[in-house]
C-alpha positions as CSV (number, residue, x, y, z in Angstrom):
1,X,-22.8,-5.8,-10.8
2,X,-24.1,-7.7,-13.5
3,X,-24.2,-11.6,-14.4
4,X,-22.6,-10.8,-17.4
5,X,-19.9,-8.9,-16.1
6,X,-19.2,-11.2,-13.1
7,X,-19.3,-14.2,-16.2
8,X,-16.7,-12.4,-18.4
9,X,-14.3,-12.0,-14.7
10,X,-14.7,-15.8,-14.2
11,X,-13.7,-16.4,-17.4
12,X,-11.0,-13.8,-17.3
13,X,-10.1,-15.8,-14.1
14,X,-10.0,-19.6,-15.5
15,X,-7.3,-18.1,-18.2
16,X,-5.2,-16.2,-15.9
17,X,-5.3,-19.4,-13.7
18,X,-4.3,-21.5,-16.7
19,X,-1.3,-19.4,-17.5
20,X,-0.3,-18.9,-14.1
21,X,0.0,-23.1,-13.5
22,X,1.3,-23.6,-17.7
23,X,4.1,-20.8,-17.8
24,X,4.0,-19.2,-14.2
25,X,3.2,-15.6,-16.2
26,X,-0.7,-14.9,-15.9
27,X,-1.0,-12.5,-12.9
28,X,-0.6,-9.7,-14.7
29,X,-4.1,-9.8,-16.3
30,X,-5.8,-10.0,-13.1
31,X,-5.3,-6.6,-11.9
32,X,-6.2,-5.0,-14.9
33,X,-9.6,-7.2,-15.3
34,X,-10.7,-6.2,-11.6
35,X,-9.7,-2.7,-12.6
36,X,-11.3,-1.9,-15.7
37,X,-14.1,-5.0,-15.7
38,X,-15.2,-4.7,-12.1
39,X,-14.4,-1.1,-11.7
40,X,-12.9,-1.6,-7.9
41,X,-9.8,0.9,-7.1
42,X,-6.2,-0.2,-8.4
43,X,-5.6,-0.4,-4.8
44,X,-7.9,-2.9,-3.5
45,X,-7.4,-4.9,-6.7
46,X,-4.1,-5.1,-6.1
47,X,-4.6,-6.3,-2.5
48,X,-7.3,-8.8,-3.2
49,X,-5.3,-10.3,-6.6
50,X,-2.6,-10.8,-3.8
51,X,-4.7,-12.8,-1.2
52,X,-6.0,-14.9,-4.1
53,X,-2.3,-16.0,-5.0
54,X,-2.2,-17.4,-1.7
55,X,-4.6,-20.4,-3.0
56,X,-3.2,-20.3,-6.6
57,X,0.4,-21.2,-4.9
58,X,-0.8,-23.7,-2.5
59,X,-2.5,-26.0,-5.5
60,X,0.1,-24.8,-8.4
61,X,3.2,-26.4,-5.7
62,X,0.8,-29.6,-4.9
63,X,0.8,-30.1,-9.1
64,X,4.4,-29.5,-9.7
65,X,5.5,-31.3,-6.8
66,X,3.7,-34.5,-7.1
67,X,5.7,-34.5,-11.0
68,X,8.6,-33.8,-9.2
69,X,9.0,-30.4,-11.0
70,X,9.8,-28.0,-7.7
71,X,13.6,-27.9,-6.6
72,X,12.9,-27.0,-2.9
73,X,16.6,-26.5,-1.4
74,X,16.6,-23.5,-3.8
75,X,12.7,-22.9,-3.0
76,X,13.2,-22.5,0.6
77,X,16.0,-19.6,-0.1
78,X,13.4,-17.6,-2.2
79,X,10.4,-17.7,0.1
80,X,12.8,-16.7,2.7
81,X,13.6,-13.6,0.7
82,X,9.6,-13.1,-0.7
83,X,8.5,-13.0,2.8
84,X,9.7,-9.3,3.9
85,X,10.0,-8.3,0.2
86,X,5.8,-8.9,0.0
87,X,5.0,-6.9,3.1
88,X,7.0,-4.2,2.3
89,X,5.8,-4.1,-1.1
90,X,2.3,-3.9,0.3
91,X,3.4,-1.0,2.7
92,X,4.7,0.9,-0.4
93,X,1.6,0.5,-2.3
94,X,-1.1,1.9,-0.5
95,X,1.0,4.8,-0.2
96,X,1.5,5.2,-4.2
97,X,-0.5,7.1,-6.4
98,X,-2.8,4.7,-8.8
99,X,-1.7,6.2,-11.6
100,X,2.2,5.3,-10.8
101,X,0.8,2.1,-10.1
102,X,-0.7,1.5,-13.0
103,X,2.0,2.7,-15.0
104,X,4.4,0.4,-13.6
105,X,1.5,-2.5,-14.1
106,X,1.8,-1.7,-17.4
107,X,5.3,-1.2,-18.2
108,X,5.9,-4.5,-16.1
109,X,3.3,-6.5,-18.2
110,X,4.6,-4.9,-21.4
111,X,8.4,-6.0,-20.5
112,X,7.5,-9.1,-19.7
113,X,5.4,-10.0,-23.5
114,X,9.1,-8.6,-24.9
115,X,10.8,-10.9,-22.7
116,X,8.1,-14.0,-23.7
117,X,9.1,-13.5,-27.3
118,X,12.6,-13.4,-27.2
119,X,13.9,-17.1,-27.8
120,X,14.7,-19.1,-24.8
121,X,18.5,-19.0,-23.4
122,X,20.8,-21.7,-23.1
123,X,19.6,-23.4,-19.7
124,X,22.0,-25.2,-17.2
125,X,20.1,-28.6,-16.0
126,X,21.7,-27.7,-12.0
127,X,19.5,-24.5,-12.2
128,X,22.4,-22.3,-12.7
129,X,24.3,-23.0,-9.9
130,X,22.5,-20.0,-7.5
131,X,24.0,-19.3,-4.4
132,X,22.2,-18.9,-1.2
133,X,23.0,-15.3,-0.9
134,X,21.9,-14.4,-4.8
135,X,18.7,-16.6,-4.1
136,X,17.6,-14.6,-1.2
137,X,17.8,-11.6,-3.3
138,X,16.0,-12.8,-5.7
139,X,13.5,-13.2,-3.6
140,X,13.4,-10.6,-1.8
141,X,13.1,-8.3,-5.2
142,X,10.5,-10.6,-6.3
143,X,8.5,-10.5,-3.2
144,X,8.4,-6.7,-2.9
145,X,7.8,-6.5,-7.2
146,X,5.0,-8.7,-7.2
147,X,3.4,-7.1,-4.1
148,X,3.6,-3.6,-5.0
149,X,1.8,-4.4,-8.2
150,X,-0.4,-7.7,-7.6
151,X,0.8,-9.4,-10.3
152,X,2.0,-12.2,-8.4
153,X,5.5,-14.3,-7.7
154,X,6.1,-16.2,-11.3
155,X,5.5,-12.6,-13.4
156,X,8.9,-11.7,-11.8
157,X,10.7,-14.3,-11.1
158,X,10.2,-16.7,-14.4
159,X,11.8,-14.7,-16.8
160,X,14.6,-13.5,-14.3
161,X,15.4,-17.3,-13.5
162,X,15.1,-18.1,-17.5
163,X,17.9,-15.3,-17.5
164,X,20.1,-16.7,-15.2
165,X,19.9,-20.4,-16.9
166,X,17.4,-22.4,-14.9
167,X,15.6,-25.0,-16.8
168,X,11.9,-23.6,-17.3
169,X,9.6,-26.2,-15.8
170,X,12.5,-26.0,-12.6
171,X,11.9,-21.9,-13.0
172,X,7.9,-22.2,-13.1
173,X,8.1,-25.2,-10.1
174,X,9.8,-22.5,-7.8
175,X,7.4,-19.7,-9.1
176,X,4.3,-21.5,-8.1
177,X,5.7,-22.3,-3.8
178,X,7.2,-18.7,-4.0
179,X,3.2,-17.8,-4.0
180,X,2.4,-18.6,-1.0
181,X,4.6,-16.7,1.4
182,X,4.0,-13.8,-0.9
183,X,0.5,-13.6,-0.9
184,X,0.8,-14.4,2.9
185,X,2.5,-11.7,3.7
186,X,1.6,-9.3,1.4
187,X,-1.9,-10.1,2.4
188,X,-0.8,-9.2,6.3
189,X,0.6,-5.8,5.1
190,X,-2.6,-5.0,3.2
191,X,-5.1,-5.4,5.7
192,X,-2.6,-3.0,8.3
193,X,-2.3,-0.2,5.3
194,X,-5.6,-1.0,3.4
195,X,-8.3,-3.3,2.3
196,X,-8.6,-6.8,1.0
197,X,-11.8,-7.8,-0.4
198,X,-12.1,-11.5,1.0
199,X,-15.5,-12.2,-0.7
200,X,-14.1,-11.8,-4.0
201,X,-10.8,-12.6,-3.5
202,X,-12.3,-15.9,-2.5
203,X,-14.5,-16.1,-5.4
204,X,-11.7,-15.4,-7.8
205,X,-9.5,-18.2,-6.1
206,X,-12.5,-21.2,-6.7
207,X,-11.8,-19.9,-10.4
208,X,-8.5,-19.5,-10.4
209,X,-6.9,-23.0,-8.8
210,X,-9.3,-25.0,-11.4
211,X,-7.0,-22.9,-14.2
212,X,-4.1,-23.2,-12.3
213,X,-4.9,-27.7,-12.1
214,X,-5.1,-27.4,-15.8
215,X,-2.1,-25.2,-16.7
216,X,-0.1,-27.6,-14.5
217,X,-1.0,-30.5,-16.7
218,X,-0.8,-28.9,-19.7
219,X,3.1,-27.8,-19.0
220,X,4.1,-31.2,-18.8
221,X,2.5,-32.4,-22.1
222,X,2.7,-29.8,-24.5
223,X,6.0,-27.3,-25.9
224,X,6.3,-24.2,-23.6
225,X,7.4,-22.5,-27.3
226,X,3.4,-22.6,-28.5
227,X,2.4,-20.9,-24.6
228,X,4.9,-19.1,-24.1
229,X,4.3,-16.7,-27.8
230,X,0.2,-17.0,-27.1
231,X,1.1,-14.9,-23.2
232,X,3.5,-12.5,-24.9
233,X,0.8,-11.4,-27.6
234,X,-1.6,-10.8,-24.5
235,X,0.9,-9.5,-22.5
236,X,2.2,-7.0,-25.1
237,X,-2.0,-6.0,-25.7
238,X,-2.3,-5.8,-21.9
239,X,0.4,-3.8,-21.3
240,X,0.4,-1.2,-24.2
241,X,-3.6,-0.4,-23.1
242,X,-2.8,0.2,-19.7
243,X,0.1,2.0,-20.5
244,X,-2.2,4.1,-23.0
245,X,-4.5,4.7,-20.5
246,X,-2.0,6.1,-18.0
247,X,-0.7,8.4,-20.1
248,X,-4.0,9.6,-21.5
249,X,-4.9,10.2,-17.3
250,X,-1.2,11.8,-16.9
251,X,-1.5,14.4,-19.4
């Protein structure tokens, strides 16, 4: 692999990082760049994307926290469900087809650029009022989502929490702790069905939390209007390239 190619994944990293800690949305470009960049498997991208969250979440909840930005009475509910949603998104998988994978990557990360353009709903400053049991769902869903495709926690559960009225620096607080038991156990339920590639998966994660430091900072100083159109153009160019690609290998 070549300096120049390893330079353009750091880089690749740094931005995904940045997004991930400014708007909780970013993971989504990670798979693809490990994909088509680095040329490893869909498979083991996937896997090692998800044991890189694990370092992303611990430093994106550390930044939020410390601004007081992460409600964790409704955090705790979520990991709760993201825990057994994660592993048994990483037991289904290893045992799907890379092409339906990568379709669903795509149509995910194509989804969510629509969703990023579309003007922010009416929030309710209590986070919606979210039961316990509707919380747990919502993690469980986003657990197994975000494993089965590697695009982490905050892809899924940001816009669905934007949806349902949370404030958006509450919804991106609770997408950066719901990271960690994710990746955790996602991570355990890759290395019984598959492969993680700790080497890189490391080496992405130096990149990554530096991003994810900065994205943090920059939520809580600048509008989330300006950010949040800059990730749906990239999202919508991400997407509809993967999505070209899987239909180009389908038929």
């Amino acid at each position: 692999m070549s300096v120049g190619v390893l330079a353009f994944a750091g880089l690749v990293a740094v931005v995904v990082g940045i997004l991930i800690g400014a708007i909780g949305i970013g993971g989504v470009l990670l798979v693809p760049m490990l994909t088509y960049v680095l040329g490893i498997s869909i498979h083991v991208a996937i896997a090692t994307a998800m044991f890189s969250y694990l370092f992303t979440g611990l430093v994106g909840a550390f930044e939020y926290a410390r601004r007081g930005s992460v409600n964790w009475s409704k955090g705790l509910w979520l990991c709760l469900g993201g825990m057994p949603g994660g592993y048994l998104g990483a037991m289904t998988a290893w045992s799907t087809p890379g092409v339906v994978l990568e379709a669903v990557i795509g149509t995910l990360v194509f989804v969510s650029g629509l969703q990023a353009l579309r003007p922010a709903p009416q929030q309710d400053a209590q986070g919606g009022q979210l039961k316990v049991p509707t919380l747990v769902l919502i993690g469980l869903f986003t657990g197994f989502a975000s494993a089965i495709t590697g695009t982490g926690g905050p892809l899924v559960l940001v816009p669905l929490l934007l949806w349902l009225k949370v404030p958006a620096l509450m919804a991106v607080g609770l997408s950066q702790i719901i990271q960690i038991p994710i990746a955790l156990l996602a991570t355990g339920g890759n290395l019984t069905f598959g492969h993680v590639d700790f080497t890189l998966g490391l080496f992405l994660s130096a990149i990554l939390v530096g991003g994810v430091v900065i994205g943090a900072r920059v939520a809580h100083q600048v509008s989330r209007n300006t950010l949040k159109r800059i990730i749906a153009v990239a999202l919508l160019i991400t997407g509809g390239a993967m999505l070209a690609r899987t239909a180009s290998l389908a038929f």
